[in-house]
Each structure stands twice: as C-alpha cells, then as structure tokens.
C-alpha positions as CSV (number, residue, x, y, z in Angstrom):
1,X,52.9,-8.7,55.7
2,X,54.0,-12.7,56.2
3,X,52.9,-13.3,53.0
4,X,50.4,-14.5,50.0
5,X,47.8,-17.0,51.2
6,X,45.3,-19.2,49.4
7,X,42.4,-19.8,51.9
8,X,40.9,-22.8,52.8
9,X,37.4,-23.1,53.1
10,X,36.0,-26.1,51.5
11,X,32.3,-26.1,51.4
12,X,31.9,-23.5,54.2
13,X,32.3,-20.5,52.7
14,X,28.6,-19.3,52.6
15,X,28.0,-20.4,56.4
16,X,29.1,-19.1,59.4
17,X,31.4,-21.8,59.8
18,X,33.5,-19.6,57.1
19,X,34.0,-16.8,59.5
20,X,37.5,-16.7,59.0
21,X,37.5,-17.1,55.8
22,X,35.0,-14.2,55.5
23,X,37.3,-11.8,58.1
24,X,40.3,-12.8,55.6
25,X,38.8,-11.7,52.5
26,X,37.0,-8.4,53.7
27,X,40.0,-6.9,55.4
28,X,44.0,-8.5,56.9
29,X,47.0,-6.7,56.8
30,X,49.0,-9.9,57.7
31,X,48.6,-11.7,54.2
32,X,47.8,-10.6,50.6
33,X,44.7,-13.3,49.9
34,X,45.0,-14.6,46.6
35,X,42.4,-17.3,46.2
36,X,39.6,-19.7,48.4
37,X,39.4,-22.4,48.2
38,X,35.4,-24.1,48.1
39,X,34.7,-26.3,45.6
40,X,31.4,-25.7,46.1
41,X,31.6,-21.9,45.0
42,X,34.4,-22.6,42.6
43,X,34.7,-20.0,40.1
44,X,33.1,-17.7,41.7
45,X,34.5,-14.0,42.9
46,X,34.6,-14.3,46.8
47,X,33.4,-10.9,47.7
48,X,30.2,-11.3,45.4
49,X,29.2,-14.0,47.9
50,X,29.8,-12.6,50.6
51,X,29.1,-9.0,50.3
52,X,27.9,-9.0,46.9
53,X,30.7,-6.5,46.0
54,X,33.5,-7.7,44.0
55,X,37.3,-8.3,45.7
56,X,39.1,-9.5,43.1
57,X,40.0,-13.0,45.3
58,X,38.7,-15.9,43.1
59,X,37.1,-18.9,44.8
60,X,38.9,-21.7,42.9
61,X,38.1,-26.1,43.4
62,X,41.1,-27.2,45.2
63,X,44.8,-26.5,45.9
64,X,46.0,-27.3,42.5
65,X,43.9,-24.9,40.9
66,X,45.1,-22.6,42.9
67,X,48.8,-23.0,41.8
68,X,48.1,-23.6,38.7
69,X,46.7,-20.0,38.9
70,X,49.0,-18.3,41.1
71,X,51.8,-19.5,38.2
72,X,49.7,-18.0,35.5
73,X,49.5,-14.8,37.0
74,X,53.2,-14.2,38.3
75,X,51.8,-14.9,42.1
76,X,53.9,-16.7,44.5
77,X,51.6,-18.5,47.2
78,X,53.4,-18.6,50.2
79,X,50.9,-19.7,52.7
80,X,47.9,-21.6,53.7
81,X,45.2,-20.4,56.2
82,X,42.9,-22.2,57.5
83,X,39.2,-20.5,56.9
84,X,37.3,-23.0,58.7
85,X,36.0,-22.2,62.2
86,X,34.6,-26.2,63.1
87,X,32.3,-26.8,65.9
88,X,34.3,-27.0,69.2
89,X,37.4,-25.9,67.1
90,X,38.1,-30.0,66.1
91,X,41.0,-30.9,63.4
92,X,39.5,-32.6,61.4
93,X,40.8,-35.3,59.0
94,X,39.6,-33.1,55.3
95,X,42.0,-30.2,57.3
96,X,44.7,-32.3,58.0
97,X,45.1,-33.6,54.6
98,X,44.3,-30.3,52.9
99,X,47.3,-28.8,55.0
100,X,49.7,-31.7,54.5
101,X,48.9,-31.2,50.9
102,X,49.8,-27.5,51.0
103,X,53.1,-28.5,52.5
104,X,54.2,-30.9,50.1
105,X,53.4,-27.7,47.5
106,X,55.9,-25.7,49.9
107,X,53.3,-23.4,51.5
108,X,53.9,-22.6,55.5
109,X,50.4,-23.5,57.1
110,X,48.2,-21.3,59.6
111,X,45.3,-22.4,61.8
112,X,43.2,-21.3,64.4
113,X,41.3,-24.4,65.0
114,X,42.0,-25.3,68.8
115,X,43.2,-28.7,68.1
116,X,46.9,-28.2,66.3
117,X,48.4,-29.1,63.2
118,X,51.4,-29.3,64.5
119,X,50.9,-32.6,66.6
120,X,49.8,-34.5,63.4
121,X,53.5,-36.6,63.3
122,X,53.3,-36.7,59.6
123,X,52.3,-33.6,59.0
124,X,55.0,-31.8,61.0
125,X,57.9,-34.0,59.7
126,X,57.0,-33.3,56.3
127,X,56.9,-29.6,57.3
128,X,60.1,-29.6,59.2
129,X,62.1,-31.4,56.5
130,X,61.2,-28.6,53.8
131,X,62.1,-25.9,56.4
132,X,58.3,-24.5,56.5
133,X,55.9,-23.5,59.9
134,X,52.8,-24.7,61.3
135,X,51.7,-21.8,63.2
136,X,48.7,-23.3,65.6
137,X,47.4,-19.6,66.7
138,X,45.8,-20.7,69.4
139,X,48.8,-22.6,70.9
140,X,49.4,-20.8,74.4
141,X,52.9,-19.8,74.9
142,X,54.9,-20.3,78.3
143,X,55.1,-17.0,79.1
144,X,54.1,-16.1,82.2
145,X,50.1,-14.9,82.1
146,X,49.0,-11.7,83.5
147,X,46.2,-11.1,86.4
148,X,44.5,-8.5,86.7
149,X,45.5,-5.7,88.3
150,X,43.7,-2.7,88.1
151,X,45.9,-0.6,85.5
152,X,42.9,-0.1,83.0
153,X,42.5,2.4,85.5
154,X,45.1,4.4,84.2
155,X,44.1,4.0,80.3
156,X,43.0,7.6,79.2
157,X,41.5,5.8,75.8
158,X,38.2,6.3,75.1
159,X,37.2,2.3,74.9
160,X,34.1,0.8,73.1
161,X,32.9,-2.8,72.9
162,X,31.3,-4.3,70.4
163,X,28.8,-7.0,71.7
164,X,26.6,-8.8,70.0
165,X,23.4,-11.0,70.7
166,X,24.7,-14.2,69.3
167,X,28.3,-15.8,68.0
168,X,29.2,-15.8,64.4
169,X,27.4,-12.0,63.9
170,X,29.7,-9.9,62.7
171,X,30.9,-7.9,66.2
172,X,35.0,-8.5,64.4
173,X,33.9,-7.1,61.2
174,X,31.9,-4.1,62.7
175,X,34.6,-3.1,64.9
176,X,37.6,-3.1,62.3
177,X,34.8,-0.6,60.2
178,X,34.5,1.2,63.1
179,X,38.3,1.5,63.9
180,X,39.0,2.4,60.0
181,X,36.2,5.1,60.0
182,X,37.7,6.6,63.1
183,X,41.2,6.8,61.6
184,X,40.1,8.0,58.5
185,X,38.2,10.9,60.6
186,X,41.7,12.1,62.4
187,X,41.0,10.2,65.8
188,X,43.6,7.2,66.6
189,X,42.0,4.0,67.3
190,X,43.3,0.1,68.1
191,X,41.3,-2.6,67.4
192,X,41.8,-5.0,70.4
193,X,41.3,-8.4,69.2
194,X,40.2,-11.2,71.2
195,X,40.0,-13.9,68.6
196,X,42.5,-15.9,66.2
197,X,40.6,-14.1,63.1
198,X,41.9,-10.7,64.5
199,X,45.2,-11.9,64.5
200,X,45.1,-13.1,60.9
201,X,44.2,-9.7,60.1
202,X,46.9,-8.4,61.6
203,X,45.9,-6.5,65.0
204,X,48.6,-5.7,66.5
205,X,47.2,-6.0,70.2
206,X,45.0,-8.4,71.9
207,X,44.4,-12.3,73.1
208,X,42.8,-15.4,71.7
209,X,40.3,-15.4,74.7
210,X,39.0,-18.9,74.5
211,X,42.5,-20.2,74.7
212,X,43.4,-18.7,77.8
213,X,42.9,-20.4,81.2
214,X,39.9,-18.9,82.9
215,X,42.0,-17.1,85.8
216,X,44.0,-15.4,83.1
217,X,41.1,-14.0,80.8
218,X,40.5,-10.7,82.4
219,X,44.2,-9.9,83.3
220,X,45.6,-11.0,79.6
221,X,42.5,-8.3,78.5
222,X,43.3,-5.6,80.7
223,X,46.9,-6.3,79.6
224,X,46.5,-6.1,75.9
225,X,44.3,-2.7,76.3
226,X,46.8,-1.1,78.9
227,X,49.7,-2.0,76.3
228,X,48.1,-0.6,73.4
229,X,47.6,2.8,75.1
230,X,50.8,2.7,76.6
231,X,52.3,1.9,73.1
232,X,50.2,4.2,71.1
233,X,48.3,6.9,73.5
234,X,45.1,5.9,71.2
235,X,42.3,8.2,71.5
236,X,39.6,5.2,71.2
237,X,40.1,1.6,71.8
238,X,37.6,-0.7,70.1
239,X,37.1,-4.3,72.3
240,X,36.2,-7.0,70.2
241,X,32.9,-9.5,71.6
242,X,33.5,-12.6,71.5
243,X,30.0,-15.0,71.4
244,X,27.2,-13.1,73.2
245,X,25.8,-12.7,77.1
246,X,23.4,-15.5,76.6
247,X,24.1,-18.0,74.2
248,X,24.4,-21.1,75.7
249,X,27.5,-22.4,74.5
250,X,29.8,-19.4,74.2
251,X,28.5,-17.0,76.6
252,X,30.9,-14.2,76.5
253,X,31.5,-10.7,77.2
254,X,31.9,-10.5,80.9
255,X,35.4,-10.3,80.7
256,X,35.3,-7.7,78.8
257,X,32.7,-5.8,80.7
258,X,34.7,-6.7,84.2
259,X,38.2,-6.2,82.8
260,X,38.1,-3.6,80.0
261,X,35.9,-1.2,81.3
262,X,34.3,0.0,78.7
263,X,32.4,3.5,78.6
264,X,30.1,2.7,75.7
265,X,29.1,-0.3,74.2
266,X,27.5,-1.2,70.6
267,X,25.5,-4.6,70.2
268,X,25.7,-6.2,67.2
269,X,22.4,-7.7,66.0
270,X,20.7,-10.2,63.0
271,X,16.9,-9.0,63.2
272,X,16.4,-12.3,60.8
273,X,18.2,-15.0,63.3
274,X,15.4,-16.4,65.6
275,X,17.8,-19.1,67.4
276,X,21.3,-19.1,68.6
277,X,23.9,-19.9,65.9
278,X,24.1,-23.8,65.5
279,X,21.6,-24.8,68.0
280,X,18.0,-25.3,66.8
281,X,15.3,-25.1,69.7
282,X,17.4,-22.7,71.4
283,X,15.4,-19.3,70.9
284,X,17.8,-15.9,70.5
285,X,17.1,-13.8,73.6
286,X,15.9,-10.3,72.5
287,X,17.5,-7.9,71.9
288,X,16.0,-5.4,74.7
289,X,16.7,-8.2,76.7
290,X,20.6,-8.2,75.6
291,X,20.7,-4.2,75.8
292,X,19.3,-4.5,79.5
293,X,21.6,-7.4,80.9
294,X,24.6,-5.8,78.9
295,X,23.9,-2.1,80.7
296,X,23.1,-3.5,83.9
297,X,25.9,-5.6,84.3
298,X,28.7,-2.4,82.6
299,X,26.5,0.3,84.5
300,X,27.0,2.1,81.0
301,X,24.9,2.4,77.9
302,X,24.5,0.8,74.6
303,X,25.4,3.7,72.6
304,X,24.4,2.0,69.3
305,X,22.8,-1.1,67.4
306,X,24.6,-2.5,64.1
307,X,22.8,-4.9,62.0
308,X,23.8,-7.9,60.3
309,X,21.8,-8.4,57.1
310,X,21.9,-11.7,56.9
311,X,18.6,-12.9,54.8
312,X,17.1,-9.4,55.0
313,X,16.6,-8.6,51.3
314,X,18.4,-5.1,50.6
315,X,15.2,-3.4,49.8
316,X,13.7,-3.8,53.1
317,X,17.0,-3.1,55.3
318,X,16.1,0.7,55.4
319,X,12.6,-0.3,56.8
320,X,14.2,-2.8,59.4
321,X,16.5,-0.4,60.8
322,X,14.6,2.3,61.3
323,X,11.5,0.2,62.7
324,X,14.4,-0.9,65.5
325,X,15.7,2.8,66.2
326,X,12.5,4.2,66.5
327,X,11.7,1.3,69.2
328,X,14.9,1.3,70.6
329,X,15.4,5.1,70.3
330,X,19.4,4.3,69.7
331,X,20.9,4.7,65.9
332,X,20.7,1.6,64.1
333,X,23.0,1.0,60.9
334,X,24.4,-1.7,59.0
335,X,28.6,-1.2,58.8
336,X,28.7,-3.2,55.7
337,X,25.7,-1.2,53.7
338,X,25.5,2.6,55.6
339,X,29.1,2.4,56.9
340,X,29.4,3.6,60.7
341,X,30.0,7.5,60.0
342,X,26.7,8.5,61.9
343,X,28.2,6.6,65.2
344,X,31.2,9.2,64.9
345,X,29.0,12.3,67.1
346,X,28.2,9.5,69.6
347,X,31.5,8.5,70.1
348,X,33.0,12.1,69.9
349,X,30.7,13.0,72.8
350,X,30.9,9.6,74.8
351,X,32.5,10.9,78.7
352,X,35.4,8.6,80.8
C-alpha cells in the first residue's frame, strides 16, 4: 500500500461525478481510506450512501476535520486523492486549493483529473519544499508507446469485457466483483484497468485509455493484456469498458473489441437511466440495440447483463431483472445486490 488517504469529494459524492470516490471506498489495495471528504454528507458513514451497507470510512466537512480525526484515533493521513471525476477532466480552482491545502498539512496529493496539479507553480513549490509528490495519473510518460502487433494472439487467457450502455455505470465496479468472485472460486484472474480509478485501486496491469494518443490505444491494450498473461499465465482476464458504443461524448469500447479480443462480453446496464449520463435530450440507445452493435462488431456474444440499481427501489430489483432475462434470454444480476456467482458456469464453459 502507498498509504492512508482522506478522499476528496466535496459535494459530489452522491453523483456520478464521485465515481472515484465511490471506486475508492468500495474496494483499492493501493491506500487504506480513512475519511471523505463532502460537506454536504458530513457525518455521514460513506458506504451507507453509497451502497447502503456500512464501511467504516466516515464522510467528514473539510480537511481539518479530517485531521483532527485521524489524531484522535491514532491514524496518520498520509495522502490526498482526488475523488472528483469533473466534466472534461478540468482542474478546477475548489481542487487546486483543496490540494494545496493538503500540502501545507503534509499529505502527498493524487489526481486523475486530466489537467495536472503539478503545473499549478504554487502548488508544486509548496510541495517540493516539504519533500512531498503530486502524482498527476494521467500524466503520459516518455516511454516509448507500443503499436499493436498481434501478440494477443498468443494470450491463452480466457478474456471478458465488461461494456456498458452509458459512462459512469458501474462496468469498473462489476469487473473487480467479477475478478474477486473468480479468485475466490480457484480460477486466476487480472483485472485489466483502463482508467485512473483502476489504478488507485491498485491493478497491477492496464492503461489510462483516454490519455493515450489515439495511434497508441489498441497497442498500449494489447500490451497490458499480453503482459499480464506473460507475468501471471491468468486463467481469465477481465477488460475494463471505458464510456459505452454510443454515447456521444465518450464513445468507447472499440479498442477493446479490435485490440483485446475478447471471447465473451458482459454489458453493464441502468434499466432506470433514460439519457446518456450528463447530457439531457440525448436519449440512451437500448439495450438490444447495444447487445447487437457490441456482437456484431466482436463477432462474439454477450454472455451476460449486470444491472446498476441506480433509483430502482430494492423491492422491485428482483422483478426488473428477471423481466430483462426473460426478454433477453441472457442472466441478468446485480454485482452489488446478488453478487456475480451465477456468471461463474458461463464463464467456466466460455471456448477461445
């Protein structure tokens, strides 16, 4: 682990602008999580609101409550993490002065936003004096990129994608259940992340696909997969989606169709979510419709649908899911509520 983290979040930890946030508190390997920080929530158990299961990660007001806490009960903060996923990935000015704050407390500050905390002069001085890091995770190194190749070829995994039908779904949370149910069941498994969230949580291979130059996306995929199986000899590799086929400002999951060559895929789903995340008047295309462009473009099947519950009241989940796999004739669960041990047949059985 790098460390304990306080997460900021302020007044975006019920939306899907918290994704991070959300990712950080259900599940990373890379940080213990202490507190979040929402003013709006303050007080608050973060798991209650977001899964309505307790964690045991307070949401507190502000940065000072959170030392004031971590002292109280023996924790020593050590970073943070920026929850916030803005619109376009902007710095904003509340971010900049919630991280320069955190430095002057002697925390080390993480971000995934796409403009970086580390060109804010002030902000990096103050850092560099006190001897702590700005880590800007979606900073490209100078490494040399890789094209692709054709090596996935020679990957023997078993490899899975989780799609989804619209950005900010759930398709990272549904694959790290999936790749924790399939460890659990004897059968190795890598999650292969293609977001900055995945990296906070600690998978160990992957890319931050929107940061990569377009030439490099499939090769940097193909790379990440062919590594992990060359590393681990995984039986299963799960692909992480990134947005969704058709949404009309972060159309993805070509890439990974084209370059990781998946034999199944699973599409993640909101029945409740009529438009596309952010953008009113933009209708969600359907989800047949998603299924068919999805298995026409991988010439493989959706194996599976998993739900997002978002503002499906629990008593009626049952009711939705079934009413989609009896007209989908596919299994239908929801990770978070039915776990994903059903899929596990499916998967077993799925051919190169």
């Amino acid at each position: 682990m790098d460390g304990t983290a306080v997460v900021y979040c302020e007044g975006a930890f019920d939306s899907t602008y918290g994704k991070t946030a959300h990712g950080l508190v259900r599940f990373t390997e890379r940080y213990r999580i202490a507190y979040v920080i929402d003013s709006s929530l303050a007080g608050q158990d973060a798991g209650m609101v977001l899964d309505r299961k307790p964690s045991g990660v307070p949401i507190v007001k502000n940065l000072g409550e959170a030392l004031i806490r971590a002292a109280e009960d023996g924790i020593k903060l050590t970073h943070m993490v920026v929850g916030i996923a803005t619109d376009g990935g902007y710095l904003e000015q509340p971010v900049i002065d919630a991280a320069l704050e955190a430095v002057k407390a002697g925390l080390n500050v993480d971000s995934g936003l796409h403009e970086f905390l580390s060109d804010e002069d002030e902000l990096r001085k103050t850092a560099m004096a006190s001897g702590l890091v700005l880590r800007d995770i979606r900073r490209q190194s100078t490494m040399r990129k890789h094209s692709f190749t054709g090596k996935i070829e020679d990957v023997t995994s078993k490899r899975i994608a989780i799609l989804g039908t619209d950005s900010a779904i759930g398709k990272r949370t549904t694959a790290w259940i999936l790749v924790h149910m399939l460890r659990t069941s004897g059968i190795s498994a890598e999650l292969i992340g293609t977001g900055q969230t995945a990296w906070m949580q600690g998978a160990k291979y992957g890319i931050i696909l929107d940061s990569l130059l377009n030439d490099y996306i499939s090769g940097e995929l193909e790379h990440a997969i062919w590594s992990a199986w060359n590393d681990e000899k995984m039986d299963v590799a799960v692909i992480e989606g990134q947005g969704s086929l058709m949404n009309p400002a972060y159309p993805g999951g070509f890439e990974i169709i084209a370059a990781g060559r998946p034999h199944g895929i699973i599409m993640q789903h909101a029945p409740n979510r009529k438009e596309y995340d952010g953008f009113p008047g933009y209708p969600l295309d359907s989800l047949e419709d998603q299924i068919h462009i999805a298995e026409f473009i991988s010439k493989k099947q959706v194996i599976a649908v998993t739900i997002n519950h978002e503002g499906i009241p629990m008593d009626m989940l049952d009711d939705v899911c079934s009413e989609i796999a009896s007209r989908l004739n596919l299994p239908v669960v929801d990770p978070l509520i039915h776990g994903v041990e059903s899929l596990l047949p499916i998967i077993t059985k799925l051919k190169l």
